[in-house]
DRENDO-1510 file (C-alpha; in Angstrom, 1 decimal, always signed):
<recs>
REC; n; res; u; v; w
REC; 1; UNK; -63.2; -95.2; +11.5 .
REC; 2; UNK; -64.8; -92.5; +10.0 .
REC; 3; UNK; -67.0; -90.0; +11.5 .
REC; 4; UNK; -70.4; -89.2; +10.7 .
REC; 5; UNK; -70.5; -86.0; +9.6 .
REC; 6; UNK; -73.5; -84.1; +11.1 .
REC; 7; UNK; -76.9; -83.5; +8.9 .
REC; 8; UNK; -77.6; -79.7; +7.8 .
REC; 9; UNK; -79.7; -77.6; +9.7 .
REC; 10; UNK; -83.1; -77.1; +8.8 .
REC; 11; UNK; -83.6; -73.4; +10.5 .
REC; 12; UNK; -80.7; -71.4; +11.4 .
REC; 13; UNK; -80.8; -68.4; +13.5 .
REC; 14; UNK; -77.9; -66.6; +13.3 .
REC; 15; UNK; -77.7; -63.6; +16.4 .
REC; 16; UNK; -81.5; -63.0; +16.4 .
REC; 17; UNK; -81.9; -59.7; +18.4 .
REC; 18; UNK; -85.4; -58.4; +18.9 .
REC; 19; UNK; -86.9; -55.6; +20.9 .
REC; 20; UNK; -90.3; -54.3; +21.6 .
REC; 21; UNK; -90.3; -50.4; +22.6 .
REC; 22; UNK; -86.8; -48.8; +23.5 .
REC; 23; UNK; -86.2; -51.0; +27.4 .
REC; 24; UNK; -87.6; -54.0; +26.1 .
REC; 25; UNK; -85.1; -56.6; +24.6 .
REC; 26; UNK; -86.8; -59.7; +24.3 .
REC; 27; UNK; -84.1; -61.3; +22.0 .
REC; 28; UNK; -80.8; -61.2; +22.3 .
REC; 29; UNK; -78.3; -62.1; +19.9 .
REC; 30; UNK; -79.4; -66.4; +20.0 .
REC; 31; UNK; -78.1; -68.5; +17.6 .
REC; 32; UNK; -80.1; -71.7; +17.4 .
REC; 33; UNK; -80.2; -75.1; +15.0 .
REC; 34; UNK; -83.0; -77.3; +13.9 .
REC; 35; UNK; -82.5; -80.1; +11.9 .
REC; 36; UNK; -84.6; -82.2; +10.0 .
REC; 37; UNK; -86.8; -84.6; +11.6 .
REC; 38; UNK; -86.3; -83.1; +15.2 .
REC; 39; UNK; -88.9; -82.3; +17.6 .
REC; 40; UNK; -88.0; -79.2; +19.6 .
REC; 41; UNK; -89.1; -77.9; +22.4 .
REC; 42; UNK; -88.4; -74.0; +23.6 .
REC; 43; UNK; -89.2; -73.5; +27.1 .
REC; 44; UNK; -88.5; -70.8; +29.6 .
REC; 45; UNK; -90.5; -68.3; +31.8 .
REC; 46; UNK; -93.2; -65.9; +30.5 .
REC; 47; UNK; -91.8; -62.9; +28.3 .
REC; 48; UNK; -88.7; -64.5; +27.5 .
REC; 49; UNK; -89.0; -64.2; +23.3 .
REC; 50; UNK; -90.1; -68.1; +23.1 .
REC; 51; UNK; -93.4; -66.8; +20.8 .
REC; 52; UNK; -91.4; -64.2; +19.0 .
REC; 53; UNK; -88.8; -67.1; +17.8 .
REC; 54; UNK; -91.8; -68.8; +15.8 .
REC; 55; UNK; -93.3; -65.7; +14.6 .
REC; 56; UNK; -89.7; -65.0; +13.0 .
REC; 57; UNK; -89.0; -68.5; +11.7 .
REC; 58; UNK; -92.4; -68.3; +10.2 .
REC; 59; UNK; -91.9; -65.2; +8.7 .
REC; 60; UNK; -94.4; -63.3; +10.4 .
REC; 61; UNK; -92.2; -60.7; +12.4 .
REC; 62; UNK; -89.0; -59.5; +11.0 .
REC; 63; UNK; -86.0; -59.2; +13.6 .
REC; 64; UNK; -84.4; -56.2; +14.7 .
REC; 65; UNK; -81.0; -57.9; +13.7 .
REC; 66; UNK; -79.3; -61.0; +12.4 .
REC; 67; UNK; -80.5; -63.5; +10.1 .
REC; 68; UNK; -82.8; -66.9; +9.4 .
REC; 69; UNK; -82.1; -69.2; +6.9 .
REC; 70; UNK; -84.1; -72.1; +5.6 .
REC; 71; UNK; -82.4; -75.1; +4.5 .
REC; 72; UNK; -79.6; -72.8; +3.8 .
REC; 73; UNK; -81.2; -69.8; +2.2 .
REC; 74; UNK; -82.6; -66.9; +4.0 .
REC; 75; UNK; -85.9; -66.3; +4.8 .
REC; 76; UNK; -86.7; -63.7; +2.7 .
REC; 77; UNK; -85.3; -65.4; -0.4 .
REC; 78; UNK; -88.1; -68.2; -0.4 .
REC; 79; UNK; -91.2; -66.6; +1.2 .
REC; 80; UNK; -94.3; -67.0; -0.7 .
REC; 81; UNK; -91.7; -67.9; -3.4 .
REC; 82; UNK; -92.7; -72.0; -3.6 .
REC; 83; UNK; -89.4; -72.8; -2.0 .
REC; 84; UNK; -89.0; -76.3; -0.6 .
REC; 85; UNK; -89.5; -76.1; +2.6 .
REC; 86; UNK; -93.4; -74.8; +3.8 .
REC; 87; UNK; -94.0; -73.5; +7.3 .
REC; 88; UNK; -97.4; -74.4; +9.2 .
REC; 89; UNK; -98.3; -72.3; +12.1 .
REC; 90; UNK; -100.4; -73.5; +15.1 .
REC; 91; UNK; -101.2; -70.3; +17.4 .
REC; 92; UNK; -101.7; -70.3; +20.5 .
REC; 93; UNK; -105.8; -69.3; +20.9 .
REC; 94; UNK; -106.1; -71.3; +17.7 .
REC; 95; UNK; -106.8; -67.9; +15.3 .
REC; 96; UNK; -109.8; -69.1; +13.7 .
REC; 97; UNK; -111.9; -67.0; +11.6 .
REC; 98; UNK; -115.4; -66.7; +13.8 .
REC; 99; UNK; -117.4; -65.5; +10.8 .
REC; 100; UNK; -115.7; -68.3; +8.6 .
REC; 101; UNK; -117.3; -71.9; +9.1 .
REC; 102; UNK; -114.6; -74.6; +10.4 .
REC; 103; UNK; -114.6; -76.0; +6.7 .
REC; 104; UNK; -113.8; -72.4; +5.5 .
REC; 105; UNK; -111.4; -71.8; +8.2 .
REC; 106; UNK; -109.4; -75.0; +7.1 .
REC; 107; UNK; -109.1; -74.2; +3.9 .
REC; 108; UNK; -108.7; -70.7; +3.5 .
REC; 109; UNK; -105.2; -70.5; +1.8 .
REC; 110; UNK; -106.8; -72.9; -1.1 .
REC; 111; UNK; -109.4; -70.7; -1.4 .
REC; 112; UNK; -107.9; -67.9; -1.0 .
REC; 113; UNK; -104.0; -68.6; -3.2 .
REC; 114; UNK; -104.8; -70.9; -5.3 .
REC; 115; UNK; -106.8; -72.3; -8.4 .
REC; 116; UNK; -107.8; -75.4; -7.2 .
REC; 117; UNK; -111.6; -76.1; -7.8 .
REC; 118; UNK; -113.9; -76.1; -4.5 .
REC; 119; UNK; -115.0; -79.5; -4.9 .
REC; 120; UNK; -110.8; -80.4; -5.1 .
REC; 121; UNK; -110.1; -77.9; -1.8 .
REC; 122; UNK; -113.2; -79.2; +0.3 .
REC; 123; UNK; -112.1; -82.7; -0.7 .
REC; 124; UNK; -108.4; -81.6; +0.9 .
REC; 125; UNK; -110.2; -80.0; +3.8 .
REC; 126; UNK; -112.5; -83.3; +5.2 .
REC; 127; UNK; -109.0; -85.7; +4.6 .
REC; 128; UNK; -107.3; -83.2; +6.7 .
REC; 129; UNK; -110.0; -83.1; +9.4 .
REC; 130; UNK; -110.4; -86.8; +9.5 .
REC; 131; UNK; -107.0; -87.0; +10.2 .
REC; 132; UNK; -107.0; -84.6; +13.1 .
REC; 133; UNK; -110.3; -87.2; +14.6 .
REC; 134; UNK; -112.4; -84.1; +13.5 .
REC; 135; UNK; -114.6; -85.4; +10.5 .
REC; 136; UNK; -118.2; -84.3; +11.1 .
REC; 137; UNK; -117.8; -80.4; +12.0 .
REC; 138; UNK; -117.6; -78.6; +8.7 .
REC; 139; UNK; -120.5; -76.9; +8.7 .
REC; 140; UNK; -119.5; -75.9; +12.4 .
REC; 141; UNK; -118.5; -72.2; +13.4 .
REC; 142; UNK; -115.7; -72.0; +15.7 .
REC; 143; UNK; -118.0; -70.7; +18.8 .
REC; 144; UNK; -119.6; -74.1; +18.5 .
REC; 145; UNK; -116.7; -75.9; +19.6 .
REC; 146; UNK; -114.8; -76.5; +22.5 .
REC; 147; UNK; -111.5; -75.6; +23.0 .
REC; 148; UNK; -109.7; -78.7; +22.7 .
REC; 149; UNK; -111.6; -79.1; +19.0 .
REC; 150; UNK; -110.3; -75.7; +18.1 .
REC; 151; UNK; -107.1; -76.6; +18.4 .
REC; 152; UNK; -107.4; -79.6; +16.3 .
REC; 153; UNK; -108.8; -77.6; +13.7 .
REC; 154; UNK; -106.0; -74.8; +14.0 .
REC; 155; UNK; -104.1; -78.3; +13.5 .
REC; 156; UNK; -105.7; -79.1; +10.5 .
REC; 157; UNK; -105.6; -76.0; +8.4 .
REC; 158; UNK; -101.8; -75.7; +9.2 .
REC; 159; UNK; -101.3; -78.6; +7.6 .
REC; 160; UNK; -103.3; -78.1; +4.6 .
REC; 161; UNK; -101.6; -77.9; +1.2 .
REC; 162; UNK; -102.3; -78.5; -2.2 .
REC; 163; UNK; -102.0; -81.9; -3.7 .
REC; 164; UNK; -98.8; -80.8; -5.9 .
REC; 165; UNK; -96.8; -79.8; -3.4 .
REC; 166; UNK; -96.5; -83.2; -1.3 .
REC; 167; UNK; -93.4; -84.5; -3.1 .
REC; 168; UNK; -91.6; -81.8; -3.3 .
REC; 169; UNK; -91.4; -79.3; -0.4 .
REC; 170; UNK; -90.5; -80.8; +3.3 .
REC; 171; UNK; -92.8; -79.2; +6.3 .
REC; 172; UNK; -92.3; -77.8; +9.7 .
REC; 173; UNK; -95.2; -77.3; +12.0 .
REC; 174; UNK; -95.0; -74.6; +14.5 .
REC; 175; UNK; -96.9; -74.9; +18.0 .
REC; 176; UNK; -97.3; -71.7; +20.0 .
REC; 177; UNK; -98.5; -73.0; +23.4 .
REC; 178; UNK; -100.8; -75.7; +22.2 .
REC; 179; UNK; -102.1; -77.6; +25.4 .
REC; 180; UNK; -102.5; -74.0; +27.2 .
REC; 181; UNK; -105.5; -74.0; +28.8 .
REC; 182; UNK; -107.0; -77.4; +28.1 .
REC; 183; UNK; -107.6; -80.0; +31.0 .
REC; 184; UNK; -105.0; -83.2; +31.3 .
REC; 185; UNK; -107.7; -85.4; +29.3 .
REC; 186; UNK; -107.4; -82.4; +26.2 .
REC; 187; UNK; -104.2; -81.8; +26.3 .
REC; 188; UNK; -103.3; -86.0; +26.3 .
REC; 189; UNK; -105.4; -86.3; +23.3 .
REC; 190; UNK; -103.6; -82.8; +21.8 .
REC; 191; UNK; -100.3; -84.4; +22.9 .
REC; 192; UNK; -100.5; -87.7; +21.1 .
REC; 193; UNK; -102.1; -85.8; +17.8 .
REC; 194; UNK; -98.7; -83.5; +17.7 .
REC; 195; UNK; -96.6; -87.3; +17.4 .
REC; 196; UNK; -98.9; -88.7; +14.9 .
REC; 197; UNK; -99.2; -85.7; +12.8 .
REC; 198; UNK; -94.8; -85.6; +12.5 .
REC; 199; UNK; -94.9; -89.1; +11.3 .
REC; 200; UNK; -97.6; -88.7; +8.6 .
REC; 201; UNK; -97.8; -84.8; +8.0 .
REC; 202; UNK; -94.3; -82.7; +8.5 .
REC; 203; UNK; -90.8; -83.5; +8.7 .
REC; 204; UNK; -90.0; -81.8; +12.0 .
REC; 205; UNK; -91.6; -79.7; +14.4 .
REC; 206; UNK; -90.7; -76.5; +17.2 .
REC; 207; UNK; -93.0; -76.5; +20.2 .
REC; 208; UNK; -93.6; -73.4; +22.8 .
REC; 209; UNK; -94.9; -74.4; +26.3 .
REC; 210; UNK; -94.9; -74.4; +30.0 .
REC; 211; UNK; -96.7; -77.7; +30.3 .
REC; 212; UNK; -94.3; -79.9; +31.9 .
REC; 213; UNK; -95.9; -83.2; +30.2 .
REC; 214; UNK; -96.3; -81.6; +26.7 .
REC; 215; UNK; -93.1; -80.9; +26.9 .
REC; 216; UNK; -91.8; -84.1; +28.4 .
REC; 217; UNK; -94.5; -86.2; +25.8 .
REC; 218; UNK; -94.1; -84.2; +22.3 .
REC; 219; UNK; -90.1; -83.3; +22.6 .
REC; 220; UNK; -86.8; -84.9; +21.9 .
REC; 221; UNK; -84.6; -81.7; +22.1 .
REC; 222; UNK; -85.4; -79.0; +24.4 .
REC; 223; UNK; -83.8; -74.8; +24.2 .
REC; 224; UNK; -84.4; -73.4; +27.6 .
REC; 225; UNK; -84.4; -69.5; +27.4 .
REC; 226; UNK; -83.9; -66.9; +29.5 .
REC; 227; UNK; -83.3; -63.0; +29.6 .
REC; 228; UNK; -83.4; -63.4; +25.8 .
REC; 229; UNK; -80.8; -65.8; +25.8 .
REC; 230; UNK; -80.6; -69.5; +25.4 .
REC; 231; UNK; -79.3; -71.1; +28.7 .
REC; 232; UNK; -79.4; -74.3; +28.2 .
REC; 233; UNK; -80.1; -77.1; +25.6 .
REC; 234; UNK; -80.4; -81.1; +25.9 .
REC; 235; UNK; -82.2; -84.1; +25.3 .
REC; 236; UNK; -85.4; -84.5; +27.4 .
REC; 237; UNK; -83.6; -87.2; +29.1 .
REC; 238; UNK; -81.3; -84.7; +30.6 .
REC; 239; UNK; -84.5; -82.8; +32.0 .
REC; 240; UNK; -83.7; -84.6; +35.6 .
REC; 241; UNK; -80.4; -85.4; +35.7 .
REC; 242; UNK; -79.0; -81.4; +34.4 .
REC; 243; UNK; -77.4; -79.6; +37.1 .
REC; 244; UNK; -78.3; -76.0; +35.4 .
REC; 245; UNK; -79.9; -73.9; +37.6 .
REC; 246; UNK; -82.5; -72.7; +34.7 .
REC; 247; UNK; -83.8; -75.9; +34.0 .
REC; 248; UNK; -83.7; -77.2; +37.4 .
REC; 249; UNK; -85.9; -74.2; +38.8 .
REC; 250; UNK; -88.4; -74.1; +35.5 .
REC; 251; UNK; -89.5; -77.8; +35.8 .
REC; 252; UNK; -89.2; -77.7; +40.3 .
REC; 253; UNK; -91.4; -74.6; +40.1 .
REC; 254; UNK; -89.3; -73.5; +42.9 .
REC; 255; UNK; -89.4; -69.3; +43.8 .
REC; 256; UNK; -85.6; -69.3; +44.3 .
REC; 257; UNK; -83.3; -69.6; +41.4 .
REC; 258; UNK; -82.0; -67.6; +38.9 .
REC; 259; UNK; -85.5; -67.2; +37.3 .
REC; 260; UNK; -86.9; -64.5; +39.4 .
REC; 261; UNK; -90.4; -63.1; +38.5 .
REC; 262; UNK; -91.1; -59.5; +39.3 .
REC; 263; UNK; -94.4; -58.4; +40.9 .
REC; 264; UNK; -95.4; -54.9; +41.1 .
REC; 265; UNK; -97.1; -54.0; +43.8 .
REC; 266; UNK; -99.9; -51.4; +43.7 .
REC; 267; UNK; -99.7; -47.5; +44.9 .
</recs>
């Protein structure tokens, strides 16, 4: 019988290494796959280089060493270049422009990169709100809203793109942290907008977080990480059932482990 043979990857890191000042490695040579329609999940304790790996698959920090390719090409070689894969970034305090109106905020890379007229780009912008459950705040600035609405608009203007482009370029959100700080009712409602929005809206999707139900709700594949190295990486069926010590002490909460968190004390 034959065997399948096993898709592409989508992303590939190939030995990321990054630092931050001359004693502070926070990546370490990590190779890592994504491939298409996954949902992944990158979890581990706090300064561990989670954030930095989206910032560098987005494109937004360069790494000290090694190399990312999209859909087999590197990064460099289809940024801002209309390759066919587009990248959508959801930070973690949302980013939003506090002078900008939420309608402004949305669609600020129309207005900003391309020709589209404004009626055609504030057209684009109230779809993509409605489909976030955020139709009647344009006019809105972002100090007006809660936290949980911010979010959903960070939601929307990542996956803004011009009309064109829908047929021909595949897209991978980014989530940097997105339930952090909201209450269980928020972060429920965040939670089930990250699933709807991969059917309807992107291909696949990488997810940062310590929440143990965003994690356990939004992912299929999880990358635990660790001292700048990935430790561990399964299905989140295997969250429970794993005998790594990593995983087992991240999701117990337990002090003793191999994760130990240093606390200075003061003089």
């Amino acid at each position: 019988m034959a065997t399948a043979s096993k898709p592409k990857p989508l992303i590939e890191l190939k030995q990321i290494s990054k630092s931050f000042g001359a004693s502070n490695l926070v990546l370490d040579g990590v190779d890592l796959e994504f491939y298409p329609g996954e949902a992944v999940a990158i979890i581990g304790p706090s300064g561990t280089g989670k954030s930095t790996i989206l910032r560098i698959v987005s494109g937004l920090l360069e790494p000290d060493r090694g190399e990312v390719l999209i859909n087999g090409k590197p990064l460099r070689g289809i940024a801002g270049e209309g390759g066919d894969i587009q990248v959508g970034m959801v930070f973690q305090q949302a980013a939003l422009f506090d002078s900008l109106t939420v309608a402004e905020n949305v669609g600020f890379s129309l207005l900003e990169h391309s020709h589209l007229p404004r009626k055609e780009v504030a057209e684009i912008v109230a779809d993509k709100l409605r489909l976030v459950g955020m139709p009647n705040v344009s006019d809105r600035y972002p100090s007006e809203l809660s936290g949980g609405m911010r979010k959903r608009v960070s939601f929307a203007r990542a996956i803004v793109e011009e009309p064109d482009s829908k047929q021909k370029q595949k897209k991978i959100l980014l989530y940097d942290e997105p339930t952090a700080g909201l209450d269980p009712v928020a972060s429920t409602v965040i939670e089930d907008l990250i699933r709807s929005l991969r059917a309807s809206q992107c291909d696949s999707y990488i997810i940062v977080s310590h929440q143990h139900s965003t994690i356990r709700r939004t992912a299929d594949r999880i990358v635990m990480l660790h001292g700048g190295k990935v430790k561990w990486q399964g299905s989140v069926d295997e969250i429970d059932t794993t005998d790594n010590p990593y995983v087992r002490q991240f999701f117990s909460g337990s002090k003793d482990g191999p994760i130990q968190i240093v606390v200075e004390e003061n003089s």
